[in-house]
C-alpha positions in Angstrom: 77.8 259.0 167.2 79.0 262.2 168.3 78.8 263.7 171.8 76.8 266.9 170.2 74.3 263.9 168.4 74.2 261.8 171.8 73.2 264.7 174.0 70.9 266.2 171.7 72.6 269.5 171.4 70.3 271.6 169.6 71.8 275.6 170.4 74.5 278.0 171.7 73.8 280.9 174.2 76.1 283.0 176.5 73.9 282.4 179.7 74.5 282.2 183.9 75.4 278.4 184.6 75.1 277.6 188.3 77.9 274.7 189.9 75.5 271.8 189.5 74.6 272.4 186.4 78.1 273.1 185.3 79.4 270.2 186.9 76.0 267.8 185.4 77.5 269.2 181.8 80.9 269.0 182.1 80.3 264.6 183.0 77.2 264.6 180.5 80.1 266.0 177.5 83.0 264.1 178.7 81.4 261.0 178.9 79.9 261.0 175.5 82.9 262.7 173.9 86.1 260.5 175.5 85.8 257.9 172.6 85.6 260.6 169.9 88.5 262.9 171.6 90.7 259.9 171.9 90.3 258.9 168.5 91.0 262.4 167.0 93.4 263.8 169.4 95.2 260.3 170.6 97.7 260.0 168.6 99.2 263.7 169.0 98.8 263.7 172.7 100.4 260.5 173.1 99.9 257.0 175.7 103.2 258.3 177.2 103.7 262.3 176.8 103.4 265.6 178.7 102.2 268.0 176.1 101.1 270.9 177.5 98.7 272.7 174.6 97.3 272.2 170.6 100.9 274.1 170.2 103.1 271.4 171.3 104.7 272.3 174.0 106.4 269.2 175.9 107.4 268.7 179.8 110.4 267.2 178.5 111.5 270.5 176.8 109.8 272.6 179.1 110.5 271.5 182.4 107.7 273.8 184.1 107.1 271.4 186.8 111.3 271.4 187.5 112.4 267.8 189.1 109.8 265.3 189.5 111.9 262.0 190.4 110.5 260.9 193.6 107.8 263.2 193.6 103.9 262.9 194.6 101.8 264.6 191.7 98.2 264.9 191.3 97.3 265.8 187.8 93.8 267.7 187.4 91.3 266.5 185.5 93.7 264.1 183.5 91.3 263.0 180.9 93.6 259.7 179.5 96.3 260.5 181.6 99.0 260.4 179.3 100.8 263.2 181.6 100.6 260.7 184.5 102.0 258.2 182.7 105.1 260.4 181.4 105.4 261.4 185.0 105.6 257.9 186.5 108.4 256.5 183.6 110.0 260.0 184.8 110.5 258.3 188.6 107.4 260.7 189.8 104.2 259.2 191.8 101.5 260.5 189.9 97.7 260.6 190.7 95.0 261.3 187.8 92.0 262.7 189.1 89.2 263.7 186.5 85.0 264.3 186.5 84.2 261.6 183.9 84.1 258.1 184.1 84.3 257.8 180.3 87.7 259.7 180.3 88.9 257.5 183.2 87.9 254.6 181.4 90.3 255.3 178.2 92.9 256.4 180.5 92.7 253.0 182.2 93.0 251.0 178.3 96.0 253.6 178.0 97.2 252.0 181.1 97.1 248.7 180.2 98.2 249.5 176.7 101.0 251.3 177.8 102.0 249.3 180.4 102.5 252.0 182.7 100.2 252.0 185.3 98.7 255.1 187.3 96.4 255.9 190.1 93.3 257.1 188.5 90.4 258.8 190.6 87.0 259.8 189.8 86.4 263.0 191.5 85.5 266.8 191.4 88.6 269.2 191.3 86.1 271.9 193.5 86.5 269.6 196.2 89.8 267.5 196.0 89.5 263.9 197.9 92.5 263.8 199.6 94.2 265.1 203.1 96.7 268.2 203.4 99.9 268.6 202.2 99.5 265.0 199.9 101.6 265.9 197.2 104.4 267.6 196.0 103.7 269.1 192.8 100.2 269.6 190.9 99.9 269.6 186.8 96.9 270.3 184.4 97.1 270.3 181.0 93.4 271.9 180.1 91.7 270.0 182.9 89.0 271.0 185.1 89.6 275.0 185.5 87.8 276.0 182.5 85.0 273.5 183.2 83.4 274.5 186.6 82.0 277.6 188.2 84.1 278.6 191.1 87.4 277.7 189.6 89.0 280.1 192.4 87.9 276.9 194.9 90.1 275.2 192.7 92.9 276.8 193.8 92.2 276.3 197.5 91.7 273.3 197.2 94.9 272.9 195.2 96.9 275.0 197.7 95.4 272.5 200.5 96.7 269.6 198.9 99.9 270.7 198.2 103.5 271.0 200.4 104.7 274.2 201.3 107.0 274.8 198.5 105.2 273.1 195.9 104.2 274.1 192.3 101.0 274.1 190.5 100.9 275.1 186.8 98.1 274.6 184.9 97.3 275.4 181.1 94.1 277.0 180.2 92.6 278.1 176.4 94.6 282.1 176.5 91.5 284.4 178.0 92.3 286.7 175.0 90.6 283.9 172.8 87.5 284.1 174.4 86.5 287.5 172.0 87.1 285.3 169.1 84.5 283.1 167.9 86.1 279.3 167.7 87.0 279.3 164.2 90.5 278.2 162.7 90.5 280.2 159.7 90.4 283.6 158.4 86.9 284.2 160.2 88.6 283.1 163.5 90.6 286.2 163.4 87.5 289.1 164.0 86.7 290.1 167.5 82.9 289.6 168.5 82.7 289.3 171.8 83.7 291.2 175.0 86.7 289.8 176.4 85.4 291.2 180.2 82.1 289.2 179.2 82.0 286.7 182.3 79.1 284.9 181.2 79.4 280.9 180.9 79.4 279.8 177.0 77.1 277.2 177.4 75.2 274.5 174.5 72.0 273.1 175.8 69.3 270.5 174.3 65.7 270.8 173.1 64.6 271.2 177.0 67.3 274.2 177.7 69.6 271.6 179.6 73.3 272.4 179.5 74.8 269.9 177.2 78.7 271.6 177.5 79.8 274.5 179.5 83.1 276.6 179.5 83.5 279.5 181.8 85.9 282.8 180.9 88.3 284.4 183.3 90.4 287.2 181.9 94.4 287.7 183.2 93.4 289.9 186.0 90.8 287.4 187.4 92.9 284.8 186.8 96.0 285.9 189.2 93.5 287.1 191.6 92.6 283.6 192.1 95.6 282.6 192.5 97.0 285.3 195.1 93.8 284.7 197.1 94.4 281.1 197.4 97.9 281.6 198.9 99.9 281.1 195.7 103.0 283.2 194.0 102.7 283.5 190.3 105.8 282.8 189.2 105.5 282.9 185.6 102.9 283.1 182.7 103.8 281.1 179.4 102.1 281.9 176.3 103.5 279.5 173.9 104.0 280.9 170.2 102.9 278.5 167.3 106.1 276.4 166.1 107.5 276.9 162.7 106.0 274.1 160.4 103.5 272.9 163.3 100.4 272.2 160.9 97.7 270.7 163.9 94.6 271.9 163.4 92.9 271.5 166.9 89.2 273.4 167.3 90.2 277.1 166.9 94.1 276.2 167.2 95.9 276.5 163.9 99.0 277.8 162.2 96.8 280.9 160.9 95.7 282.1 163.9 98.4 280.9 166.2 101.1 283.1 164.0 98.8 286.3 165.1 97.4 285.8 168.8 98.2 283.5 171.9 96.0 280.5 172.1 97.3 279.0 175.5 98.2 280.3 178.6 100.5 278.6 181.2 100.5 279.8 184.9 103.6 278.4 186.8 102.8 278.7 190.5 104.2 278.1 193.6 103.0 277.5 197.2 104.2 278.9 200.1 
């Protein structure tokens, strides 16, 4: 059964979605959907691999985080944790933190499947459970920031977490996509909503409760965020679709990612 079938999703609306309701959606979707999101995306994200986005991009290539051997890293809403478990054969100390239990729970069958065994914590990435100045270096690969309401306490508590001189890039659906309806063909490609539209994206259930939720920050909001927690932005990727890359992942394709961003990448660093 799907997660839409499970929770009874019934409708879309663009609506205001308060924190506890956000948060109620985001565990409600991603512990209904971990099964089916393993079982189509598994085998392209990998037990063991740091891909960063439906383009491809890998840590090994990219080397955003820079040297990780010996390293503390939290990863942010880690889903399966196949990132943590590419850090850790990498010589790094990795953490996975995530919202739902049903994600954790195919990240710990990765673990044992694997045979690389990480951390895993079941937590909310508003309000981070650990002390100052715990890690080194922080990673997301589409975890978490999208998902809740105040994602600048995200950064905070981030920045709290981290050493001075530690990074934190995260990768986020591009905000440009966001006036596109999700669509990966030639009906994906037609503007029809207001990129400076803040208003939550929510899909809710015969009794109007929020089934999914996704919240929009454009570029501008994005690096204010950041700045105000106390980071330096030190570079924005926006990965172009490979040559002969045929994954087709929700409104990711080869059609659409030839002719507008899809992902965004914001390298940061602490002071």
């Amino acid at each position: 059964m799907s997660a839409v079938q499970a929770l009874g999703t019934t409708g879309i609306v663009h609506r205001p979605v308060g924190p506890a309701e956000s948060r109620s959606a985001s565990r409600l979707w991603w512990d209904a959907d971990a099964d089916d999101y393993q079982a189509t995306h598994g085998e392209f994200l990998g037990d063991v691999r740091f891909r960063w986005c439906p383009e491809g991009l890998v840590e090994s290539e990219a080397g955003l985080l820079g040297p990780v051997d010996g390293r503390d890293v939290l990863e942010v809403g880690c889903g399966a944790a196949s990132c943590s478990r590419w850090l850790a054969t990498q010589g790094a100390r990795p953490v996975g933190l995530d919202l739902s239990a049903g994600m954790l729970r195919q990240a710990r069958a990765a673990n044992a499947r694997s045979g690389v065994d990480v951390p895993l914590v079941l937590a909310d990435a508003t309000e981070l459970p650990f002390p100052d100045a715990r890690f080194d270096l922080a990673c997301s690969a589409f975890g978490a920031v999208p998902f809740v309401d105040d994602s600048a306490a995200v950064m905070r508590e981030v920045h709290r977490v981290l050493r001075p001189g530690g990074r934190w890039v995260f990768a986020t659906t591009h905000p440009l996509r966001w006036a596109f309806p999700d669509d990966p063909g030639p009906e994906g490609l037609t503007v029809y909503h207001s990129y400076f539209d803040r208003t939550p994206y929510a899909e809710f259930d015969d009794d109007g409760r929020a089934t999914y939720v996704e919240h929009h920050r454009t570029l501008g909001d994005r690096v204010r965020e950041l700045v105000g927690a106390g980071f330096e932005l030190v570079d924005l990727i926006e990965p172009e679709w490979p040559e002969g890359h045929q994954e087709v992942w929700g409104q990711w394709s080869p059609l659409r990612g030839a002719l507008v961003p899809g992902t965004a990448i914001y390298v940061c660093r602490r002071d």
